[in-house]
N, C-alpha and C positions, 0 to 999 in steps of 0.2 A: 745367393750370397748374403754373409749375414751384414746389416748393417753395422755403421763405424760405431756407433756406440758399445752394439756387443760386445764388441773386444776386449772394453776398457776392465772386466774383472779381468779375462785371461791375460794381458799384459801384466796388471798388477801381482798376480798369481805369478807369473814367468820373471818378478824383476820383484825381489824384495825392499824394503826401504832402505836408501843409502843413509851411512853411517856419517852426519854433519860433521863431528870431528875429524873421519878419516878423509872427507872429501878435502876439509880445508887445510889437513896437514899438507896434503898431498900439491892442493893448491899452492898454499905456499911456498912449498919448494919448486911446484914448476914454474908458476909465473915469476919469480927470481931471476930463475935462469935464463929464461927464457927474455925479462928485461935487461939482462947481462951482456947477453948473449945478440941481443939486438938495439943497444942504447934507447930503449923504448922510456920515457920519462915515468908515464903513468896508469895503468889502466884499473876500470873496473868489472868484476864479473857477478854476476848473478844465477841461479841456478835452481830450477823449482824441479819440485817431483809431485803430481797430483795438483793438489788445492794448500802444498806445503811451501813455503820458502827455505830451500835450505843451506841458503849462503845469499850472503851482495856484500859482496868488502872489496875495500879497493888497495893497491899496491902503489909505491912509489908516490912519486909528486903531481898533485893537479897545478904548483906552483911554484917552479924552482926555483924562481927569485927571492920568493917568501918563506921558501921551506914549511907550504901549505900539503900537506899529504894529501891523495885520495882519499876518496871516503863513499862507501858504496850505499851511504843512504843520505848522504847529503851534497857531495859532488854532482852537479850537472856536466854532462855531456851532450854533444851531436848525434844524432846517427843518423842524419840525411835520409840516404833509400831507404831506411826502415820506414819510414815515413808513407815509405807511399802502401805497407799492410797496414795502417792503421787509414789510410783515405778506404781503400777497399772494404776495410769492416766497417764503418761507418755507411759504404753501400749495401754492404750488405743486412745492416739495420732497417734502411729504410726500404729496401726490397723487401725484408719481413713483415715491416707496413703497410706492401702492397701501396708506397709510394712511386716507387719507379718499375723497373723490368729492365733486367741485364743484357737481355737483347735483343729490347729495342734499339729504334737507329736514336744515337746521341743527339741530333740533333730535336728530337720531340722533347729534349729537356732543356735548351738553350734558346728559350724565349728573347728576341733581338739580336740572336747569332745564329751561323751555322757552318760548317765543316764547308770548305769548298766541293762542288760534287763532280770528282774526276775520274770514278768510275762506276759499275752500274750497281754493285753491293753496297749500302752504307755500313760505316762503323760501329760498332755496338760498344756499350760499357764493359763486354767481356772483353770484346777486344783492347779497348783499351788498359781494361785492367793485367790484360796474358801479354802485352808490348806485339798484340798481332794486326794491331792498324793498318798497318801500313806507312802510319805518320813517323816520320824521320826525329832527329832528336836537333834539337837548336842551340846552340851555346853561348850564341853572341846576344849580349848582354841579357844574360840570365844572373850575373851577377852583380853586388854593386857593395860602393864600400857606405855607403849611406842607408838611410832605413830608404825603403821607396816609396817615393809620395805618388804612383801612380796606382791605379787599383787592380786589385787582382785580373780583376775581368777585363780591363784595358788593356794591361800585360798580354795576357794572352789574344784578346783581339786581334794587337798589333804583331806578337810575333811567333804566333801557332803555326810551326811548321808542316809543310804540306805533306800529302799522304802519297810514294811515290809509287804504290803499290796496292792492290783491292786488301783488304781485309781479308785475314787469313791466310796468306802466302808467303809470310816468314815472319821471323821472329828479329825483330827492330828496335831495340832498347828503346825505348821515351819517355825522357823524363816530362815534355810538355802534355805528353799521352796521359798519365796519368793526373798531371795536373787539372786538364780539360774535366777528369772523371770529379777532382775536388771541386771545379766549378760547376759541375750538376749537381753536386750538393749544395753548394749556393744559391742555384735559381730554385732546386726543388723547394727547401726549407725556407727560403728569405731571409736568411741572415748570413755574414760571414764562416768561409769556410772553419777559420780558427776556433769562432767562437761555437758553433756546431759539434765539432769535435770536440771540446772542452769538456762541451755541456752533456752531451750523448754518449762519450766515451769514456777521457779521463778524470772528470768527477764521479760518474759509479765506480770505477775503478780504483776508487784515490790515490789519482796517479796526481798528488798534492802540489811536487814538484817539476812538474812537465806541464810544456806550451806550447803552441805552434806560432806563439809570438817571443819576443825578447822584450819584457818582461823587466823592467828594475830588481823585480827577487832572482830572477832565475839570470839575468847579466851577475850578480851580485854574488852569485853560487856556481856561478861558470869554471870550469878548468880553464885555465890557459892552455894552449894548442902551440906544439910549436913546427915548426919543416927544419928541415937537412937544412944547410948553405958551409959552405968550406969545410965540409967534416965538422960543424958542429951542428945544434940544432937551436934557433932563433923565434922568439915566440911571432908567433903568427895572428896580427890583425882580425877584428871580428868582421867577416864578409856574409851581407844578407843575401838570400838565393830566394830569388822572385816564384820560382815555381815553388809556390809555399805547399800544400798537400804532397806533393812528391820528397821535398829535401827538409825542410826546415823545424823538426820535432828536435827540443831540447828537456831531457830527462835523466835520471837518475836508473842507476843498477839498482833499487830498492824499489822506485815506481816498476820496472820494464820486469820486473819478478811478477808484479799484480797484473800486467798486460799477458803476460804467458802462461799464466796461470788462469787466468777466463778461456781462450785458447784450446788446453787444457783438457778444461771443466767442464765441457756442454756450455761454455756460452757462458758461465755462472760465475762470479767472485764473491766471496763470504755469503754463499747462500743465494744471493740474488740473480736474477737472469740481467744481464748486460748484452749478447746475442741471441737468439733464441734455436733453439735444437735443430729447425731445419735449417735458419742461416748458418750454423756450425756445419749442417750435414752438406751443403753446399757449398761452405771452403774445404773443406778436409777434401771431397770427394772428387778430382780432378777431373774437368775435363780435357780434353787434349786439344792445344793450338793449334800442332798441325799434323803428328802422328802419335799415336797411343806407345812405340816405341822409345820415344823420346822425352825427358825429361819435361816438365812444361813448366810455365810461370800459370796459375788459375789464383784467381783475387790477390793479384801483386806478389804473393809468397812463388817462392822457388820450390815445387815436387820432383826432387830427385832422391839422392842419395850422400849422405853424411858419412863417411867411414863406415859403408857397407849399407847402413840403416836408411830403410826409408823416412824422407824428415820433408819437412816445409822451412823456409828455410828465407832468409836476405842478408845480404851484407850491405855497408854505410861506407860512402867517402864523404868528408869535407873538409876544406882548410879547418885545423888539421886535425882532426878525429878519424878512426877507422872503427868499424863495430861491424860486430855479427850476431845475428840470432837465427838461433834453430832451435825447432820443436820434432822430437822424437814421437812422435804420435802413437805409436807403436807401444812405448814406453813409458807413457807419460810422462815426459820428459821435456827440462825444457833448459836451454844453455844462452846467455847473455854476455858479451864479452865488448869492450871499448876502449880502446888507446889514444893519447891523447898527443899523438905525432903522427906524421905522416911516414913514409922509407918502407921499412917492415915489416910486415902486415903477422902478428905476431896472436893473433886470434883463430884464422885455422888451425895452429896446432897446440893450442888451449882446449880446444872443442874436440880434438883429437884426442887428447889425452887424456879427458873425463868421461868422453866416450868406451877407449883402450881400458880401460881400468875399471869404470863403475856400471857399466851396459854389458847385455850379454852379449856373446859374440854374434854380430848377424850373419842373416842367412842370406849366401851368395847365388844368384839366380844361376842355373847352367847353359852353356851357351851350346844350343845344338844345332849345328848346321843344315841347310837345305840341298839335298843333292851332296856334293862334294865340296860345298861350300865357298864354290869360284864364281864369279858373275860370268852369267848367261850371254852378257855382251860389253866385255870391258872397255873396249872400243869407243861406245857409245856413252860410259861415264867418263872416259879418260878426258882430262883436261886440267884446266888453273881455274878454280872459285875464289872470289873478293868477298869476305867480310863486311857487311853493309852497315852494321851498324857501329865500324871503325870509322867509316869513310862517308857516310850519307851525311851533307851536313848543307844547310841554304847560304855558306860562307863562302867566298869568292876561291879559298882553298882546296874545293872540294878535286877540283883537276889534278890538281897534284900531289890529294893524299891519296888518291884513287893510285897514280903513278907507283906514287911513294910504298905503298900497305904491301907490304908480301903475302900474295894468294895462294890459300890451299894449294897442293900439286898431288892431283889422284893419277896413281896409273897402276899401274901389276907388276908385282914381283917376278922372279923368275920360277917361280911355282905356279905362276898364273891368276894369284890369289891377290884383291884388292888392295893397294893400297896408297892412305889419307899420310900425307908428309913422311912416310917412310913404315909407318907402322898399320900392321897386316891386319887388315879384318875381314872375316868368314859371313858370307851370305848365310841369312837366318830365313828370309823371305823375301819376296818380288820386293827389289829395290832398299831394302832392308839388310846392312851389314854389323856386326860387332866384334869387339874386338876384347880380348879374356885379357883383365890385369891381375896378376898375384897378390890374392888377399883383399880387393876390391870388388864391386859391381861390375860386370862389362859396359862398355861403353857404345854405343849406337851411335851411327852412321845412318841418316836415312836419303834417298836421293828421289826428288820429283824430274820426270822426262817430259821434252812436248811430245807431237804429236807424232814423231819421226822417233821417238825413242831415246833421243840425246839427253844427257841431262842437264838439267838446267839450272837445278840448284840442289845443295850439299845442305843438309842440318846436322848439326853436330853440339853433343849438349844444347845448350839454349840459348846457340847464336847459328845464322842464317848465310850460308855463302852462296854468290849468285857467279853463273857462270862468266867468266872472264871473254868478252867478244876479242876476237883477233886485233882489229884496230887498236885494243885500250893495255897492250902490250909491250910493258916497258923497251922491250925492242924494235918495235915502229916507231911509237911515239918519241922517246930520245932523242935519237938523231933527227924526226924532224923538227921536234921545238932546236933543241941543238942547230943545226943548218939555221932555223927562220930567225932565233935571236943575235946569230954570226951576222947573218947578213945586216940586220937592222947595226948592229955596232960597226962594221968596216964601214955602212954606209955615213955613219955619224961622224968617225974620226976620219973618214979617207974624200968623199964626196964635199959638195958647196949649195951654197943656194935654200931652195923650197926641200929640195930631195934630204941634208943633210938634217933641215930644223925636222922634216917629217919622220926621217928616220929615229933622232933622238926624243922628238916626244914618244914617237910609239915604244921606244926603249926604256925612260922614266917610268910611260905608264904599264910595262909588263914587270919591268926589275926593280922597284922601290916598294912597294905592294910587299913582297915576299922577302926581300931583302930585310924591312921593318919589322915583319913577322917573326924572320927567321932571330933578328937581334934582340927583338924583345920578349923572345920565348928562350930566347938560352941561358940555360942554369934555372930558370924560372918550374915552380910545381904548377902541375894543368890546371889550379884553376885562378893562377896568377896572369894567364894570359892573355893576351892585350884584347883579343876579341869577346873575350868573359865578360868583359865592361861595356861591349860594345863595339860599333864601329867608327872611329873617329872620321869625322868630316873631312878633313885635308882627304885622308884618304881614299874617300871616292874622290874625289875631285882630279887625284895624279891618276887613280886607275881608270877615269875618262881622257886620260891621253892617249892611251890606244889607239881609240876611234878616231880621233881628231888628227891623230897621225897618218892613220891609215887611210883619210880623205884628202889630205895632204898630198899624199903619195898619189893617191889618184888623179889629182889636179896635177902635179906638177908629170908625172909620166904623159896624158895626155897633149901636154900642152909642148912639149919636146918632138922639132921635128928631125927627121932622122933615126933610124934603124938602133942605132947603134948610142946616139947621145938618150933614148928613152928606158933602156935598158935597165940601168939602175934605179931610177925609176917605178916602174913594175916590180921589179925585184924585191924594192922596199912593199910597196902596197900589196904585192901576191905573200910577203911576209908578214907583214902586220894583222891583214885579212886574214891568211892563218892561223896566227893567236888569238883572233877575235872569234871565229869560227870554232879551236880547240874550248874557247872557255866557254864559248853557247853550250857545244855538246857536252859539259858535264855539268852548266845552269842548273838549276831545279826553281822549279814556280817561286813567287814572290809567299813570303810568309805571311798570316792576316786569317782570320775569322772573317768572313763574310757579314754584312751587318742588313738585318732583314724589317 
């Protein structure tokens, strides 16, 4: 096979140079409509070919109160998880230094820290970079409305979510994952990650107006951001995200043109090496996280497919910014888009429509079947898989969004032929299925079994479902929280004594917990909500009335003589013990960096 650089004349050869004027007429008739069409306030796009810039202009308002336009070379923006391909390429610098090695275990790079060790593989920087840790994602207070006065590495000390899973066995979004990787660039280099980046990245680059701090110039040059609320849209507060390497790069569509364009280039901006040819050969060229059929995350970028085209690829959320960037690699190609609200995510079909128009049409893989293209034992895939990286979280929530999260449902059509929520996909190979969309890529299905053949878990694009155990099935579990919190309320209103205080503390402390949750997150955008900040103190405090109930209950059942007066009793504490017992089993270890 020839190497990724050969390509680069016959791409150019297969894809002549786009016409700047036609792109941007076209431009700006689409992104019009398309802010019309979606009350989007403002965005910006940028757009290279080669080592060319051939557009960054922006549309609409970065300031609607002021009637301050965009402006694609002076506007700053968010774009969050883009953030975490710019921590990756900064590894992959100092890998070119033969500073570090991607997989090795992380911890030979965290002098005075380490990973907790809960299983026998350690984690590596690739894993971390592909989100195949196994480390869960943490949300509770990753945000805050203040600059944070604690330090990066303390942060993550205290709340590095645990890995519930070896390395390698699914695909687990994390944003502290990746952060962990910008604090190996701290310990390696000795100095902050910001400043690292700054200095290693966006300075070769002159990426002039871009930071991974905030910045007087770059607050100064900020868009205003706004969310939905009553059918209008209200500007939206500046909120700092402590997993700084993973979320927190603010830039411009004129710098993120120079960032895609080294990318690109072999590594190179206006001449200069910024990565060097094997570091470039070593993101372009994927490895697989966990099957070469499936799509993968390799050095933070997304290796799938963009409207047919093979691309690398991330998309951004943050109050309230949305963005996207893909690199047509194939093409040298390179597309930047960012809106400056939250609702309508109005950048996939920007990037669709410069693709439709100015790319040539790609080439769709064919899907050809194995055998007859039925599984060999549907039986043994048939079942409900849970999305883990909806539902994996160290918040006392995790029970109930586990409840709550509607699972995969694989089972066989009446053709006998697979199928993932309703739609048919054709075996290609052992455990391997896809599924033909009109005018797109197929989509793969791949399924890992133990050692009985059962499956055990579902991949599908670049999220991981794990099989659903019988017990954690909305139809067991319901009626019994249902029956155990009945009982605890008759016994609160209808009982007296030890038994009535025990049953209402244990009722405060399962229904006020969620109840809070539930009031302070309605109408609220996800990263308004109350746990983003943290977790308020009262609130452990009432949801250690469970326990205190449910000893209650024990004390006052034993202490009741008579068959028939101990009754209620029991009832309460075989209830209360219940909900203490449901939220162990879906606990996950305490978060924390180990300190060595």
């Amino acid at each position: 096979m020839l190497p990724w650089t050969a390509w680069l004349p016959i791409s150019l050869l297969a894809m002549p140079p786009v016409d700047t004027a036609q792109l941007e007429a076209h431009l700006d008739e689409h992104v019009a409509q398309q802010m019309q069409q979606s009350g989007v306030p403002g965005v910006v796009v940028s757009v290279v070919q080669g080592d060319r810039v051939l557009l960054a202009k922006g549309w609409g308002h970065a300031d609607r109160e002021n009637d301050i336009p965009m402006d694609g070379q002076r506007t700053v923006v968010r774009v969050a998880s883009i953030s975490k391909t710019f921590t990756a390429s900064v590894v992959a610098q100092l890998e070119d230094d033969r500073r570090l090695d991607v997989d090795a275990p992380v911890d030979d790079y965290l002098p005075g820290y380490g990973l907790p060790p809960r299983f026998d593989s350690p984690a590596t920087l690739r894993h971390l970079l592909s989100h195949s840790s196994g480390i869960i994602n943490n949300n509770v207070g990753r945000v805050s409305r203040d600059a944070p006065a604690q330090s990066f590495a303390d942060f993550l000390a205290e709340t590095m979510p645990p890995a519930l899973r070896p390395p390698g066995v699914a695909i687990v979004y994390s944003n502290h994952g990746n952060a962990l990787a910008g604090l190996v660039v701290e310990q390696v280099t000795g100095v902050p990650f910001a400043d690292h980046a700054d200095r290693a990245l966006l300075t070769p680059l002159r990426m002039d107006s871009s930071s991974f701090v905030l910045t007087p110039e770059i607050e100064s040059a900020l868009a205003v951001s706004y969310v939905p609320e009553g059918g209008e849209l209200r500007p939206q507060e500046y909120l700092h995200f402590k997993t700084v390497p993973a979320s927190a790069l603010h830039t411009t569509a004129a710098d993120m043109a120079h960032y895609m364009i080294m990318h690109l280039s072999e590594g190179r901006f206006e001449g200069q090496p910024v990565l060097g040819p094997e570091a470039m050969r070593r993101m372009t060229e994927p490895v697989a996280a966990l099957d070469p059929a499936l799509p993968t995350y390799h050095y933070a970028f997304a290796h799938a497919r963009t409207e047919g085209h093979p691309t690398r690829s991330h998309g951004g959320s943050v109050p309230a910014f949305l963005s996207r960037l893909v690199l047509f690699d194939e093409h040298d190609f390179g597309v930047f888009v960012c809106q400056n609200s939250l609702g309508t995510s109005i950048g996939p079909a920007i990037v669709e429509s410069i693709a439709e128009h100015f790319l040539p049409p790609p080439s769709i893989p064919e899907v050809v079947p194995d055998g007859d293209g039925r599984p060999e034992d549907p039986g043994a895939l048939a079942g409900h898989y849970r999305k883990v990286s909806k539902t994996d979280t160290p918040a006392f929530t995790r029970g109930l969004a586990l409840l709550l999260e509607k699972a995969s449902h694989v089972s066989t059509d009446a053709e006998g032929f697979l199928t993932v929520d309703g739609e048919r996909f054709v075996r290609t190979g052992p455990h391997v299925f896809m599924r033909e969309r009109e005018g797109k890529a197929p989509e793969a299905v791949v399924f890992v079994t133990d050692e009985s053949g059962q499956g055990q878990w579902l991949h599908r694009g670049l999220s991981s479902s794990e099989r659903r155990p019988w017990y954690a099935a909305p139809f067991v579990q319901l009626p019994a929280l249902a029956l155990a919190w009945l009982l605890l309320l008759v016994a609160a209103v209808r009982r007296r004594g030890l038994v009535r205080a025990a049953a209402g503390l244990a009722l405060v402390g399962v229904t006020v917990p969620y109840l809070y949750v539930a009031w302070v997150d309605a109408g609220q955008v996800a990263y308004l909500r109350p746990l983003r900040f943290g977790m308020p103190p009262w609130l452990e405090v009432v949801r250690a009335l469970l326990p205190v109930g449910a000893i209650l209950a024990w004390i006052g059942a034993g202490k009741r003589s008579g068959n028939a007066s101990r009754v209620p009793g029991i009832a309460v504490a075989v209830a209360s013990t219940g909900l203490i017992l449901w939220l162990w089993l879906w606990s996950v270890p305490a978060p924390g960096l180990l300190l060595q």
